[in-house]
N, C-alpha and C positions, 0 to 999 in steps of 0.2 A: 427751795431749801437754802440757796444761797443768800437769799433776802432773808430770812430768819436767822440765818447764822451774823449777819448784820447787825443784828439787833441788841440791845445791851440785859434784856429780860431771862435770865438761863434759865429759866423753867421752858418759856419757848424755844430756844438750843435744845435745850435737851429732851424735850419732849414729844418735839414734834415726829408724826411718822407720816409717809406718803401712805394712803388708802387706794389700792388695785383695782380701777374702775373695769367696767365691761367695753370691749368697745362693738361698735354698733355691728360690726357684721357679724356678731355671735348672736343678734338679738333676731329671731324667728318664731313663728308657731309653736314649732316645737320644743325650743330653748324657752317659753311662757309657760307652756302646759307644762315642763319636764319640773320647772322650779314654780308652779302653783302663785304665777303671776299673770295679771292678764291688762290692758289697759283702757283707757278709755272709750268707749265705746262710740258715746253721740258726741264727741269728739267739733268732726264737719257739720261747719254753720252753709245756710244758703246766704247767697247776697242780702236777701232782705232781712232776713235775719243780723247779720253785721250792723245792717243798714239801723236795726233799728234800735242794736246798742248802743250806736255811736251818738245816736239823739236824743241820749240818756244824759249824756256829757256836752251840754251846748255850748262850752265856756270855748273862745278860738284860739286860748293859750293850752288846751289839754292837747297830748299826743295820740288819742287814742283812734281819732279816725284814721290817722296815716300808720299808727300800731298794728296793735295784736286782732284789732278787729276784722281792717281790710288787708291784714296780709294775714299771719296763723291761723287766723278761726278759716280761712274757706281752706284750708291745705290740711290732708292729712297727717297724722302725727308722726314725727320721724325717728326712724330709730336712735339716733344720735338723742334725741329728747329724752328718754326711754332709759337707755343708759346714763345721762348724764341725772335723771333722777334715783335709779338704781344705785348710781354713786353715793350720793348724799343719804339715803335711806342705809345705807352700809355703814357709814360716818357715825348716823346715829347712835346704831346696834352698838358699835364699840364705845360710845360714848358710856350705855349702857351696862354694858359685859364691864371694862373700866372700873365701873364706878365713880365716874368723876363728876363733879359739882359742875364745870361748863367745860366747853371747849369751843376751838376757833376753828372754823371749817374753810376754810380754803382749796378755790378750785381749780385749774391748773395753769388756769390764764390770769390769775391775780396779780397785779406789781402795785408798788408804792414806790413813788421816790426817792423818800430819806432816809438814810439809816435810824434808827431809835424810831421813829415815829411811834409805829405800831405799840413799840413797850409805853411809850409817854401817852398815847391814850389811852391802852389798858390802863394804866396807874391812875390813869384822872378818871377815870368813867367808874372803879371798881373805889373808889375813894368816896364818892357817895353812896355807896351801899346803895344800889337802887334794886328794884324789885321788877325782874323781867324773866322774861321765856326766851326771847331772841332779841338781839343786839346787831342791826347790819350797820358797817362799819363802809361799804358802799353798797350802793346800787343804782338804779334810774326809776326814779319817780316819774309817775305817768300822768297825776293829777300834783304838779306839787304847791299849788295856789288853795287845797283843797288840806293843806299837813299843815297843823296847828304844835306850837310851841310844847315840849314836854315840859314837865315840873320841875327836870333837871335841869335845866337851864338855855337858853338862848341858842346853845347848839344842838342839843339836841330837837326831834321833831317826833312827833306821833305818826307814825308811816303809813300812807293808802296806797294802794293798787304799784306796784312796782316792778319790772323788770332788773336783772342781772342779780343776781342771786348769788354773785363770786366770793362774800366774805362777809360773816357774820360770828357772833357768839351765840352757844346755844347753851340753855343752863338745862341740867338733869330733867326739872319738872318741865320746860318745854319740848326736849327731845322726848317725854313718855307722852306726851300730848299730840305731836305727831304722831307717831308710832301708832296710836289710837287710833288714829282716824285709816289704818288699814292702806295705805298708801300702792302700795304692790298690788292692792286689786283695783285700781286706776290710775294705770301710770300714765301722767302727763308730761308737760314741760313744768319744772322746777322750781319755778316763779311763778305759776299760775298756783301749784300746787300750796306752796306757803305763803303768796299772796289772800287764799280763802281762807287761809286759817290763822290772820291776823285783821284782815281788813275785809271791806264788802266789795265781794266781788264783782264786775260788772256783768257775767255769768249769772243769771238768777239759778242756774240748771246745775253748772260748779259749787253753787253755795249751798242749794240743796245736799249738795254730795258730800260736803266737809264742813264739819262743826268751826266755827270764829271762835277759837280756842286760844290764841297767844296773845300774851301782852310782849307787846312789841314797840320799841326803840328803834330808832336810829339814827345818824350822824346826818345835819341838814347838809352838810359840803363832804361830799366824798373823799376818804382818805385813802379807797383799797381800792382802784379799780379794774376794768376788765381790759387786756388786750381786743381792740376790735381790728385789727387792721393786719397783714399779714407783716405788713412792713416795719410797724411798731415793735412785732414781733422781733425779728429779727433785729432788730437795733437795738431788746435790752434784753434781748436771749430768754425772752419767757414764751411758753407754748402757745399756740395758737389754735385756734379749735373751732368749725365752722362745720355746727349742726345742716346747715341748709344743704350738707354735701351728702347726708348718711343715708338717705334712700328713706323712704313710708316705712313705716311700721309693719304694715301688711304684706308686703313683697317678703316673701320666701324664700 
């Protein structure tokens, strides 16, 4: 909120509001059944399984063997995941109830550096009148030799397979495009989940699962990124948040 209030755009002043995530120790058997959510199921890959994603991608600048392959895919899903897509799926809804044309979703580890930035790229990005469903403003591309130039120009890129999911635009017609795809009866990790439904997922089994529904943008050089460190945390006073801590999904 402080960072927003930085900013010189008073629509984001004054409009922004924090959204009441779940946090993961409320998240149980019981607390799924109660609210008619359930998650992912085939979830847990075997080794060779991994193995043989990973030889899908042969290029030695991709991240993906040392990624989501050989570490998340053999680990079950954590509730910290669980809720932090719970959040976002919440964000929509009011997007919706709202009525609003887009909005900027920010999660609670996001910082920028500069004052105005943020408003000075909304004004140049929303100045071409461009036509999209999602706008990430950062994240971690996982293939990014593989994201080709958009029509909008030199900065922006056509976005594949991506990590960090901390800040984006999302316009009305692609939060109802989410929404569709039923989300709360597989909850995953947050990035995997709107990674399938922009881009091809390395999951042949996730792609199955979610329609490649979003025309999606976004920013070749990150503007909005994510606290990873606990230290960074502490040094610009923004939250710090470390799913690997919230315990499986399944533990009761």
């Amino acid at each position: 909120m402080n960072l927003i209030k930085n900013e010189s755009n008073p629509d984001l002043i004054q409009k922004t509001k924090v959204v009441k995530g779940i946090h993961f120790s409320q998240i149980n058997d019981e607390f799924l059944s109660f609210n008619n959510l359930s998650y992912y199921k085939n979830w847990v890959l075997t080794q060779g399984q991994c193995d043989d994603i990973a030889k899908e991608f042969p290029d030695e600048d991709d991240e993906v063997e040392d990624g989501p392959c050989q570490r998340f895919y053999k680990e079950k899903l954590k509730r910290g995941q669980i809720g932090c897509l719970l959040g976002h799926i919440e964000c929509w809804k009011q997007i919706i109830l709202n009525n609003d044309d887009y909005a900027i979703v920010l999660e609670d580890d996001a910082w920028w550096p500069d004052s105005h930035c943020l408003s000075s790229e909304l004004k140049s990005f929303f100045s071409i009148c461009p036509d999209f469903d999602i706008f990430f403003l950062g994240r971690k591309p996982l293939f990014p030799k593989k994201e080709v130039e958009s029509n909008l120009g030199p900065k922006y890129v056509i976005p594949k397979y991506s990590y960090n999911s901390q800040s984006y635009v999302l316009s009305r017609r692609g939060c109802l495009k989410l929404l569709s795809q039923n989300p709360h009866k597989n909850l995953m990790s947050t990035d995997e989940f709107l990674s399938a439904c922009y881009s091809d997922h390395p999951r042949k089994d996730i792609s199955k699962t979610f329609d490649n529904c979003l025309n999606a943008i976004a920013l070749k050089n990150e503007l909005i990124w994510q606290m990873n460190t606990l230290e960074m945390a502490k040094e610009t006073g923004i939250t710090w948040t470390n799913i690997e801590h919230s315990g499986d999904v399944e533990q009761t």
